[in-house]
C-alpha positions as CSV (number, residue, x, y, z in Angstrom):
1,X,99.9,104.6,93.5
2,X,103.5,104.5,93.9
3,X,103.5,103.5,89.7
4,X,101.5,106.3,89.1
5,X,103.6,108.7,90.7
6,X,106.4,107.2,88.9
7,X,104.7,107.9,85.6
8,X,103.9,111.2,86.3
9,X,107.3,112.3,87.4
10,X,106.3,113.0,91.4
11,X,109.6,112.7,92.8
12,X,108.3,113.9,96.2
13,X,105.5,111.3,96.6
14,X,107.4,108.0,94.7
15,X,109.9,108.6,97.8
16,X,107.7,108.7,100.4
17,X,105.7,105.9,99.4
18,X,109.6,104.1,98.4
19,X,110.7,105.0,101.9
20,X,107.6,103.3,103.1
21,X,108.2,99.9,101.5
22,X,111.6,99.5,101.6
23,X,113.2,97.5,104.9
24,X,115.9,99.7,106.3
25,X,118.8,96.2,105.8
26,X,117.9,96.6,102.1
27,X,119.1,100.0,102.3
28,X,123.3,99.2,103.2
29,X,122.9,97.0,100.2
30,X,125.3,97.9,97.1
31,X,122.0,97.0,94.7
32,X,120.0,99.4,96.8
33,X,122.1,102.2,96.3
34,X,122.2,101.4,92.2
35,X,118.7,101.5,92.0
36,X,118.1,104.7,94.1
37,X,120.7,106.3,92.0
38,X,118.7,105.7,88.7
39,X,115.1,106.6,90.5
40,X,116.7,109.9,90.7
41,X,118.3,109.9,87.2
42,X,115.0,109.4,86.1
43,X,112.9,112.4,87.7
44,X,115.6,114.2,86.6
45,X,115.4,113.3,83.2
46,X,111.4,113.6,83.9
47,X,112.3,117.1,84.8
48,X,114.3,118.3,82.5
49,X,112.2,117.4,79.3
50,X,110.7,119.6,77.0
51,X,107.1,118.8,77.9
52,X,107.8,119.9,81.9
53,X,108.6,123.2,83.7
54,X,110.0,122.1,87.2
55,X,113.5,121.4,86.2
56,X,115.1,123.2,88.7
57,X,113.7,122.2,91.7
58,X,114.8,118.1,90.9
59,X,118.2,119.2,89.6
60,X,118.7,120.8,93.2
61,X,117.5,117.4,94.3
62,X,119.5,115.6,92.7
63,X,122.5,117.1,93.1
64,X,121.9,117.0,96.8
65,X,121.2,113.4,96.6
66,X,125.3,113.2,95.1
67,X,126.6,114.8,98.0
């Protein structure tokens, strides 16, 4: 499930299920924080394409996520 909402661009539900499945050591580690960086690179690509209307909610996101 966590694929699908992936492939559909579900930022919401991808980290929910992420925040489910991943041990909270794993998070102080430097690889962590490179690979949650790009997750949210990529909804906000997601969001921002042509083909989809809810750019501005994930850019909000994702600018909070940089703070």
């Amino acid at each position: 499930m966590m694929k699908q909402d992936f492939d559909k661009g579900e930022r919401g539900s991808f980290f929910a299920r992420w925040n489910k499945f991943i041990a909270p050591q794993a998070t102080k580690d430097a690889a962590y924080d490179k690979i949650e960086f790009y997750l949210h690179l990529y909804f906000l690509a997601y969001s921002i394409h042509p083909i989809n209307k809810n750019s501005t909610q994930v850019c909000r996101f994702f600018f909070q996520f940089l703070e």
